[in-house]
N, C-alpha and C positions, 0 to 999 in steps of 0.2 A: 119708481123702479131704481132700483141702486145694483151697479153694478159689483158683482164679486171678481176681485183680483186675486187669482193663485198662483202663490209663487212658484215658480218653475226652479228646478235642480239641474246647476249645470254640471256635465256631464266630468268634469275637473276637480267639482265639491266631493265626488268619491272616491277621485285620484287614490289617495291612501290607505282605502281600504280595499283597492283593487291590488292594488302595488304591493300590500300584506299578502292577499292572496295569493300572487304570484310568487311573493319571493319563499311560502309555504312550499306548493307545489312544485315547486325545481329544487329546495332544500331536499323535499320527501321522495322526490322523482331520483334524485341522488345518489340519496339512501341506499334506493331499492336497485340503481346499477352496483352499488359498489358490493349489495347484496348477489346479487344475481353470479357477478363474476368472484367472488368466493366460492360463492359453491360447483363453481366450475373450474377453480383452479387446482385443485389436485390430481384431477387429470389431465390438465396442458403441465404438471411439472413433471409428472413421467413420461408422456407422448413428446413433449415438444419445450423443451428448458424455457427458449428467450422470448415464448409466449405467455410461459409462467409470470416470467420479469416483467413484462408489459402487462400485463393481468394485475401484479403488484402496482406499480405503477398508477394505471388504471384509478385502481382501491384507493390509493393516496389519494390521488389528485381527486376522487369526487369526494374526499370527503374534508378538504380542504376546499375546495370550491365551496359545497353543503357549506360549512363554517363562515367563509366570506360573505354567502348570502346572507347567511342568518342576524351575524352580527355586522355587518357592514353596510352589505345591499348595493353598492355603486353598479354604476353601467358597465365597469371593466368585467366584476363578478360576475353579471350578465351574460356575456360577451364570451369570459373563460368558459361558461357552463353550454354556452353553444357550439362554443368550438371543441371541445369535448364530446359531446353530444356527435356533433358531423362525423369526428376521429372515428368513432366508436359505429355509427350507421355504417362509412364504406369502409371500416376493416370487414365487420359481419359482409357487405356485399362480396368484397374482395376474395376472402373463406369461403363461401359458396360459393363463385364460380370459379374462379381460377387457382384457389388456393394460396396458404403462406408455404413458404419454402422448408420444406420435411414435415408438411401438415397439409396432407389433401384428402385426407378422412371425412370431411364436413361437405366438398365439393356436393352439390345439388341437394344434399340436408337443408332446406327451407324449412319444413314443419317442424324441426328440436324444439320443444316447448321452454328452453331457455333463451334459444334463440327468438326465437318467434316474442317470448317477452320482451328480450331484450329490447326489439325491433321497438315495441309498442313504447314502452318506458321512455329509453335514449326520441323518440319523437316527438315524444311529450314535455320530455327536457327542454330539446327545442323548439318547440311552440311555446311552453312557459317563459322560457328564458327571451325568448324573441318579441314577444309581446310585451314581457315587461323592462326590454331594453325601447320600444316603440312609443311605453307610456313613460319614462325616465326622460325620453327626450324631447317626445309634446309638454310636458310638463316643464322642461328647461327654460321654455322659449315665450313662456307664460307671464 
């Protein structure tokens, strides 16, 4: 009787292919905010100016973050993409309930289907981004 030995796969041998995964997913996650808030900004530049500006903004920065990840990928990228991600959940909270200042049009709008994307997207950024700041730093210490 001869025993069979099977090598086991430690859970770190796929470190980098999970870590591509992620850094896809908050790349494309991105994307589709900075998508989203275009096509919602040419109504906040005649309702409401300095939401426009924040909407621009916005646009920049996910798609300079997007870039970071793609071609860099460090834990700060990470990190910008989450904290971006948070920005963007409680302005949406803040707009629904209590409103921005000279914009209370949205006040108890929960269902806008841009918003309601938004919602989904911007959570998923931060879940992607948050996981693969969690495996950047297991992997550090390796």
């Amino acid at each position: 009787m001869s025993a069979t030995i099977t090598p086991t796969v430690s859970p770190l041998s796929t470190t980098p292919r999970v870590l591509q995964a992620r850094q896809v997913a908050v790349g494309l996650a991105l994307a589709v905010t900075a998508a989203i808030h275009v096509l919602d900004l040419p109504g906040k530049i005649e309702e409401v100016p300095y939401l426009a500006v924040a909407y621009v903004v916005l646009i920049v920065a996910s798609f300079v973050i997007m870039e970071r990840i793609f071609r860099v990928g460090k834990l700060l990228d990470y990190v910008a993409a989450i904290g971006l991600g948070l920005a963007i959940l409680l302005a949406f909270v803040v707009n629904r309930t209590v409103g921005m200042p000279g914009a209370t049009d949205d006040i108890g709008n929960w269902l806008e289907p841009l918003g309601l994307l938004s919602l989904v997207v911007e959570g998923f950024v931060v879940w992607q981004a948050s996981a693969a700041v969690l495996l950047l730093r297991r992997t550090a210490r390796v």
